[in-house]
KEKE-3310 file (N, C-alpha, C; in steps of 0.2 Angstrom, whole numbers, plus 5000, padded with zeros to 4 digits):
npx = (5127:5137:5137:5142:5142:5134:5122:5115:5104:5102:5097:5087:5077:5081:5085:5088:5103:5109:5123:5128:5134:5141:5149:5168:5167:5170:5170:5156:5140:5125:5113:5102:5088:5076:5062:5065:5061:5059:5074:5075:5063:5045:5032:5022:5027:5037:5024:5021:5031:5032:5018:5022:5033:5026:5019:5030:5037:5050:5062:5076:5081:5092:5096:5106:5104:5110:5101:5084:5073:5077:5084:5074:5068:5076:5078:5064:5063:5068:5062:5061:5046:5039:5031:5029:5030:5044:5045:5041:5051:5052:5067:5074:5070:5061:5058:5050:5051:5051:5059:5061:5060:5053:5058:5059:5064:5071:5073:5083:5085:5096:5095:5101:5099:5103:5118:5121)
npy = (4680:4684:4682:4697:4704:4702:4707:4708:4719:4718:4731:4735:4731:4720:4720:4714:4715:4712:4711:4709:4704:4704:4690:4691:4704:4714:4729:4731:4732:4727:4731:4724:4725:4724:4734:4745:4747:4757:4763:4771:4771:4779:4768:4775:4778:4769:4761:4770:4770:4756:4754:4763:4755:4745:4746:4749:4761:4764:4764:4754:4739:4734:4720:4712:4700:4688:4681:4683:4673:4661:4665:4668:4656:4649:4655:4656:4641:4639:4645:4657:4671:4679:4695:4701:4691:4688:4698:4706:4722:4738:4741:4728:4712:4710:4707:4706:4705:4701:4706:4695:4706:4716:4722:4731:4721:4720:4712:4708:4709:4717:4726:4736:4746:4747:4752:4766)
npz = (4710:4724:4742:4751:4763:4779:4789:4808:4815:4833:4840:4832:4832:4827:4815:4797:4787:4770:4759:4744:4728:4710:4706:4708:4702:4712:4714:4713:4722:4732:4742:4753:4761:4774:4777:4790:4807:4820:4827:4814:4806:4808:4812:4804:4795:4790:4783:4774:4765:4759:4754:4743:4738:4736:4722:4713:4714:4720:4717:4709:4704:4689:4680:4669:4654:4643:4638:4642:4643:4646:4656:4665:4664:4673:4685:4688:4690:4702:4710:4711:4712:4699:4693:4681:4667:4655:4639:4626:4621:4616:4620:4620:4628:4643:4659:4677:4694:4711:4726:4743:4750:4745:4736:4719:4705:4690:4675:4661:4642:4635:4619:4610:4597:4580:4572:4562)
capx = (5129:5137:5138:5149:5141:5126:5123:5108:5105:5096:5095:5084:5071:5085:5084:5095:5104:5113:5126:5128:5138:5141:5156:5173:5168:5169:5167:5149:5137:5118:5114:5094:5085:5069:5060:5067:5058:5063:5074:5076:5058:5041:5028:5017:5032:5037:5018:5020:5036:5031:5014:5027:5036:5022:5017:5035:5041:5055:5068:5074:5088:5092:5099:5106:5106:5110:5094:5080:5067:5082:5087:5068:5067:5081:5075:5058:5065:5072:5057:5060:5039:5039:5027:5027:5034:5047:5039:5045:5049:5058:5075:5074:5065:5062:5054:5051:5050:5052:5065:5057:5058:5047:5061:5056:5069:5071:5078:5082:5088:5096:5095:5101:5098:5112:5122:5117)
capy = (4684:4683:4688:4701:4705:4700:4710:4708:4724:4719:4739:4741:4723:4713:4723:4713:4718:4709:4716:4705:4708:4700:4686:4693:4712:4719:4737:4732:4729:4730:4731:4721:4726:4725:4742:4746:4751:4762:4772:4774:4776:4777:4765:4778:4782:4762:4759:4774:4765:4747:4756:4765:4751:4741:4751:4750:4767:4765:4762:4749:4734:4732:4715:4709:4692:4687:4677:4682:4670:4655:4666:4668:4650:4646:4658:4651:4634:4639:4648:4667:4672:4683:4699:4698:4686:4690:4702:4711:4731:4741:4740:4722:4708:4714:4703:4708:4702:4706:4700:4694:4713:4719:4728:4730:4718:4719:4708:4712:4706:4723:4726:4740:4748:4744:4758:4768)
capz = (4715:4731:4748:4755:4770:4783:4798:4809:4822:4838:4845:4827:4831:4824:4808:4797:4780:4766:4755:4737:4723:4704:4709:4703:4703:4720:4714:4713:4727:4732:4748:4752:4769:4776:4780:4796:4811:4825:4828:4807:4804:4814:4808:4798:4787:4787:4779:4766:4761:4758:4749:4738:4734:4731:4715:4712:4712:4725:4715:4704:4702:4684:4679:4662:4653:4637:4636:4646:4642:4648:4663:4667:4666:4676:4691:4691:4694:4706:4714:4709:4710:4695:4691:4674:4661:4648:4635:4619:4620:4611:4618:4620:4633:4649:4666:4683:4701:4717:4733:4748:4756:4741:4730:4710:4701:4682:4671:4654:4637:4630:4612:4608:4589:4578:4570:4556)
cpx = (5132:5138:5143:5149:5134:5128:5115:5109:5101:5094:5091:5080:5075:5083:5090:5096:5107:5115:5128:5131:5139:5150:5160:5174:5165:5170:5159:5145:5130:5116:5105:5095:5078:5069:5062:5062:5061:5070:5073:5070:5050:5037:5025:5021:5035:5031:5020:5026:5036:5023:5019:5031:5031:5019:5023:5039:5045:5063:5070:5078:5085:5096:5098:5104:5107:5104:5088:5076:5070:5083:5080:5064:5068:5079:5069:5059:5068:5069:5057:5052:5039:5033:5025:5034:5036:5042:5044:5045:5054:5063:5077:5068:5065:5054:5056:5049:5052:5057:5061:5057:5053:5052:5059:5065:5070:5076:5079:5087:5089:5097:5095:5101:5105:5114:5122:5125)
cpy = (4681:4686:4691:4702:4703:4701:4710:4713:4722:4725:4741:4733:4719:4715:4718:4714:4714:4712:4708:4709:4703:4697:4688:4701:4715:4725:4738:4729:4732:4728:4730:4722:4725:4733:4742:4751:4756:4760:4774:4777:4775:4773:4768:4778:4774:4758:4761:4770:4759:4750:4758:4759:4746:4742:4752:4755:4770:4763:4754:4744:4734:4727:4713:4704:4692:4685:4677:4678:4663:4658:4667:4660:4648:4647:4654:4645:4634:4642:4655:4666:4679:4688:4698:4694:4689:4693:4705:4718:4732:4741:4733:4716:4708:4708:4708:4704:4708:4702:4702:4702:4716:4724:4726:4728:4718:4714:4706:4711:4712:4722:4733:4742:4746:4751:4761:4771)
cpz = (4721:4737:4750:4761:4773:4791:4801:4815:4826:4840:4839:4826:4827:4815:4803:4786:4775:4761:4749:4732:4718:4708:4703:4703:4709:4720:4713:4717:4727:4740:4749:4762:4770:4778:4786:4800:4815:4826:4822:4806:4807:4810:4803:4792:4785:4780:4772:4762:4758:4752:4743:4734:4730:4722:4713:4710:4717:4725:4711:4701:4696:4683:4672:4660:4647:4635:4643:4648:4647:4656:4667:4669:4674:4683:4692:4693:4698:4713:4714:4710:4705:4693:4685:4671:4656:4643:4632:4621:4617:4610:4622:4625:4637:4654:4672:4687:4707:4724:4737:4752:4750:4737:4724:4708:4693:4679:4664:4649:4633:4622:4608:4600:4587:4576:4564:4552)
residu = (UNK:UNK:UNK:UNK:UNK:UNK:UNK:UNK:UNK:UNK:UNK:UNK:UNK:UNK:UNK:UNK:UNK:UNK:UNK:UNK:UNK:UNK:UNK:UNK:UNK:UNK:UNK:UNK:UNK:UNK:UNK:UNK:UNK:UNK:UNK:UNK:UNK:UNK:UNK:UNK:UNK:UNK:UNK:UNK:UNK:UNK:UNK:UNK:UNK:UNK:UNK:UNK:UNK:UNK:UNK:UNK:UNK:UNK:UNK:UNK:UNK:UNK:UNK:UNK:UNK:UNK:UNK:UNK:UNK:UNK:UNK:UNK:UNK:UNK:UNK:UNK:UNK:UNK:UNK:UNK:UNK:UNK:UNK:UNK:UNK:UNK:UNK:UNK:UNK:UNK:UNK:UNK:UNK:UNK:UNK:UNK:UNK:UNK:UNK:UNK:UNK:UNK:UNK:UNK:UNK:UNK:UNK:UNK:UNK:UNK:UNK:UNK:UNK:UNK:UNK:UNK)
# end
């Protein structure tokens, strides 16, 4: 990945955002923030939000790899802190984490069915 953009706003407690994209295809971006406080949202709805995420139901980068279990590696050595460990399912080998704001990361070795 690299960066496209990095803005911090002081009128929002110096909220600040990063925009990230696979290098080469600038039709594709992901845009990582911390929950944001006031004005965006008051603290009660800040919490429910960071609870929601924590149980990972607020959404969900999907990342490929050829080789999950290497690219699993490779992040840990690197200090990724992973939820779970590479694992078998059905439509291939699938890891999770999380980025220091608490978004659910996947990371996943597709394998789709062959062709009948």
């Amino acid at each position: 990945m690299e960066v496209r953009a990095e803005v911090t706003l002081p009128e929002m407690d110096d909220c600040r955002g990063l925009t990230v994209g696979p290098a080469g295809q600038e039709d594709v971006s992901i845009v990582l923030m911390a929950i944001p406080g006031a004005p965006v949202m008051d603290e009660e709805t800040a919490e429910q939000v960071r609870g929601v995420m924590a149980k990972g139901f607020a959404g969900t980068v999907f990342l490929t790899t050829d080789d999950c279990r290497a690219s699993y590696e490779e992040l840990l050595a690197r200090g990724v802190e992973f939820s779970e460990a590479p694992e078998e399912r059905p439509y291939g080998i699938d890891s999770g984490f999380r980025d220091p704001s608490g978004n659910s990361i996947r990371l996943t070795e597709v394998r789709l069915p062959a062709e009948v």
